[in-house]
One Martini backbone bead per residue (centre of mass of N, CA, C, O) as a GRO file, in nm:
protein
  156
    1UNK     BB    1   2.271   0.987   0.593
    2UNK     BB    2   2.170   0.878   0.327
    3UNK     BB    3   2.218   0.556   0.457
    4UNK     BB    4   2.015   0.583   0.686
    5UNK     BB    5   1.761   0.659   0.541
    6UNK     BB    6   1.745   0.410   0.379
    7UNK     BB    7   1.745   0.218   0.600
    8UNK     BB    8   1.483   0.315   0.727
    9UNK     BB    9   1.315   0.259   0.505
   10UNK     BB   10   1.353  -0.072   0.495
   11UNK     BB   11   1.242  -0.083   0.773
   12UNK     BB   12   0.970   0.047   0.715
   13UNK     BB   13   0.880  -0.154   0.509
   14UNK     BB   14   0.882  -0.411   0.693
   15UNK     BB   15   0.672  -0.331   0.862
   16UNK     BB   16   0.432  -0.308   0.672
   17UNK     BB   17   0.475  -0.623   0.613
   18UNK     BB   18   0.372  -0.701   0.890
   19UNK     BB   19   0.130  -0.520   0.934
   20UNK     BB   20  -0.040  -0.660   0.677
   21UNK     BB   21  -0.031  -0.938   0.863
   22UNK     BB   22  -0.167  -0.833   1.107
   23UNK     BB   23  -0.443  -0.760   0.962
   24UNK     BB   24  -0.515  -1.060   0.863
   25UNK     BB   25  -0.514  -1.171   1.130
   26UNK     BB   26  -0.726  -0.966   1.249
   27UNK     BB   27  -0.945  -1.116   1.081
   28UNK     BB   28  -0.924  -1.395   1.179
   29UNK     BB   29  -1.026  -1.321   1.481
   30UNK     BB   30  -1.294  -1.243   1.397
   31UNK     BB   31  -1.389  -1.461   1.298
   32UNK     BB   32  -1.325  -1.694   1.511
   33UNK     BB   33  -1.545  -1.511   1.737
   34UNK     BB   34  -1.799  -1.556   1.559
   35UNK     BB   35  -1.756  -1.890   1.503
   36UNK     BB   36  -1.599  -1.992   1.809
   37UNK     BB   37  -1.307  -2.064   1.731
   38UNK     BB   38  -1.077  -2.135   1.930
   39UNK     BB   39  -0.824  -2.281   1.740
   40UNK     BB   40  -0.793  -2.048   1.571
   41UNK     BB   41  -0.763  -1.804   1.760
   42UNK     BB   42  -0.481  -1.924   1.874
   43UNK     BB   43  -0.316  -1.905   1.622
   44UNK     BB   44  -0.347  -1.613   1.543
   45UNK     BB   45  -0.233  -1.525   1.865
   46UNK     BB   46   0.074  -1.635   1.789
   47UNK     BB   47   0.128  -1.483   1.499
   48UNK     BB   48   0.094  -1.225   1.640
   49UNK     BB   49   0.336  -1.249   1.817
   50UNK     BB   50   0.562  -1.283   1.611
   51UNK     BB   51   0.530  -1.067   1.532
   52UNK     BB   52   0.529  -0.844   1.732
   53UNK     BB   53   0.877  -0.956   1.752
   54UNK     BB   54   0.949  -0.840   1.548
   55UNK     BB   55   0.837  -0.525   1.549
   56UNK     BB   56   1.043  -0.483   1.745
   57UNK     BB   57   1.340  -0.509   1.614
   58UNK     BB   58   1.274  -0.299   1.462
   59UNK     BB   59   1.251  -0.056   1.607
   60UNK     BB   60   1.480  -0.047   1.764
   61UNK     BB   61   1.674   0.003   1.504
   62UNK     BB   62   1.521   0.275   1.426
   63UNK     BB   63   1.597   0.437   1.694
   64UNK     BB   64   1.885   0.437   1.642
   65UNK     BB   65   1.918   0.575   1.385
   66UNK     BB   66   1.708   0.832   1.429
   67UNK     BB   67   1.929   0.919   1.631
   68UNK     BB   68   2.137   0.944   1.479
   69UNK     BB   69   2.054   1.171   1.258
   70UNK     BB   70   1.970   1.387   1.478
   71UNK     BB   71   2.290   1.406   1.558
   72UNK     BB   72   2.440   1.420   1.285
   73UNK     BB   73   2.238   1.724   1.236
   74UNK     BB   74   2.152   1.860   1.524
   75UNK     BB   75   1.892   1.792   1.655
   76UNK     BB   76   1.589   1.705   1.805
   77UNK     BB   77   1.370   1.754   1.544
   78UNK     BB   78   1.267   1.632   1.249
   79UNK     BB   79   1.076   1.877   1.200
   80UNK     BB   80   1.309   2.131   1.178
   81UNK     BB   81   1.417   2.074   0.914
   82UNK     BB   82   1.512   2.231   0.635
   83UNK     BB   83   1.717   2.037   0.499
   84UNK     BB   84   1.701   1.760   0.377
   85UNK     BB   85   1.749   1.433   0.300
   86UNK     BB   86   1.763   1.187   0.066
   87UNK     BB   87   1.468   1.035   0.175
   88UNK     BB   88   1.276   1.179   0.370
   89UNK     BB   89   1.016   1.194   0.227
   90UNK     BB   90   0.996   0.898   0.191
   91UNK     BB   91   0.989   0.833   0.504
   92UNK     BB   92   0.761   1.031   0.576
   93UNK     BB   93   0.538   0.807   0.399
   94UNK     BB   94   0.607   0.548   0.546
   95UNK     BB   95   0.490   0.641   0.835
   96UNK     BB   96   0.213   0.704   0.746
   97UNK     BB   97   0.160   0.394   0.639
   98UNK     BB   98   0.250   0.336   0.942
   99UNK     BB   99  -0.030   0.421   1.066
  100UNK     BB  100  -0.286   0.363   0.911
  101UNK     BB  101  -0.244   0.076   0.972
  102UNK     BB  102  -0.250   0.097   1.277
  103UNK     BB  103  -0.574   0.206   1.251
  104UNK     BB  104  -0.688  -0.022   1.130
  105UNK     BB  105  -0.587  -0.264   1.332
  106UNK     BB  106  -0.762  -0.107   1.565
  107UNK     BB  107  -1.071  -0.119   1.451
  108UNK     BB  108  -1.056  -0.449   1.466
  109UNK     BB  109  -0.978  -0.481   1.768
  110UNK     BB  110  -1.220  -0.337   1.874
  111UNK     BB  111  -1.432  -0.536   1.729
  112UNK     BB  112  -1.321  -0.756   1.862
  113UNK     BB  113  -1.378  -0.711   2.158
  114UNK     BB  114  -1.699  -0.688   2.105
  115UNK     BB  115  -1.711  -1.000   2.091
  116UNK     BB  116  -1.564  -1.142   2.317
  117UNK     BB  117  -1.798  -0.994   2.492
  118UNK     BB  118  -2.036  -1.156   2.391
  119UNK     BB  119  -1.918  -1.455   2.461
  120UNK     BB  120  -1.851  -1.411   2.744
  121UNK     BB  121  -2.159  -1.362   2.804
  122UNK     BB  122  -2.276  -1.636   2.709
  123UNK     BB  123  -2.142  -1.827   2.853
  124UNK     BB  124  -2.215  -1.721   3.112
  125UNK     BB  125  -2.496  -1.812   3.075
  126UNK     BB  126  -2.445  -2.113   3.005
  127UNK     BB  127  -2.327  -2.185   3.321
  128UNK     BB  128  -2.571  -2.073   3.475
  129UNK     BB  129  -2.767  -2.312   3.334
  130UNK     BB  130  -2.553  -2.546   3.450
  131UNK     BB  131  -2.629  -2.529   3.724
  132UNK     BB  132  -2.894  -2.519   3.754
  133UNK     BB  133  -2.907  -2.805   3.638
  134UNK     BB  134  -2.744  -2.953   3.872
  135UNK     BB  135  -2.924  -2.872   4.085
  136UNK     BB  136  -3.158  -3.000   4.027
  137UNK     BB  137  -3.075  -3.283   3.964
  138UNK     BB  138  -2.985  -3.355   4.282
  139UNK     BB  139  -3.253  -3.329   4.388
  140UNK     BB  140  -3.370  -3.573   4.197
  141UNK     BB  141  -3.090  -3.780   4.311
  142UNK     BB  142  -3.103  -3.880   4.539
  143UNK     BB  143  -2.984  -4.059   4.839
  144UNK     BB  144  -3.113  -4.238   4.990
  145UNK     BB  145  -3.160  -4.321   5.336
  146UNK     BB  146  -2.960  -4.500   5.545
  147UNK     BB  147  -3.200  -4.737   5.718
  148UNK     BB  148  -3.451  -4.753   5.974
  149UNK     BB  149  -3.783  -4.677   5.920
  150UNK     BB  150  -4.040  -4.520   6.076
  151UNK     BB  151  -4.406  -4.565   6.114
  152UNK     BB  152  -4.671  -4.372   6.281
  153UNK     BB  153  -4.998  -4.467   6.383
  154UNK     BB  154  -5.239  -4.246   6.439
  155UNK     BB  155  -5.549  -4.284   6.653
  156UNK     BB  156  -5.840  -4.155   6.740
   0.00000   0.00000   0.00000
């Protein structure tokens, strides 16, 4: 039990290691929504995809392993554990520091996304203008009718 919970601490380890990159780039797309800049935006949206398929491979390989714990301890919740394993105080504070971590990383995302809807509030707004410009514009640019057009003068 305690090579498996040592295996749980590295892989929480590694995965603490990856939410601390994905907050980085999540302020890296706060940056990009703000200067609009949608180059950026994208680069960091591709970072942020690949890291979370790595933290889904440590997750997944996380509850196998956390699962198999639980099963070789006999028990249904490892928080009703009485007597622990070497190393279990040391894995719930490093899952403590990857909740707090996740609660980062939403807080910055929670800020892009009311960014987000401010440029598309935008955008919204200069697309309306350029209708609207398209549509004036059109109707000063009309091409004459062709044929020929008769003028009747009545006097009276």
């Amino acid at each position: 039990m305690e090579e498996i919970v040592s295996y749980l601490i590295k892989l929480s380890d590694g995965k603490f290691q990856l939410l601390n990159s994905m907050y980085d780039i999540t302020l890296k797309q706060g940056k990009a929504l703000k200067e609009n800049n949608v180059e950026l935006l994208n680069k960091a949206i591709g970072e942020k995809q690949d890291i979370i398929e790595r933290i889904d491979i440590l997750d997944k390989e996380f509850l196998e392993k956390y699962e198999l714990v639980k099963r070789g301890l006999g028990i249904e919740n490892i928080e009703k554990l009485t007597e622990p394993v070497i190393g279990f105080k040391s894995l719930q504070s490093k899952i403590r520091d990857i909740m707090d971590m996740l609660n980062k990383i939403r807080q910055v995302d929670d800020s892009n996304v009311k960014q987000a809807k401010i440029n598309m509030d935008e955008s919204k707004k200069h697309l309306q203008n350029v209708r609207i410009g398209k549509k004036a514009y059109s109707s000063y640019n009309r091409k004459p009718m062709e044929g020929a057009s008769i003028f009747l003068d009545k006097k009276e």
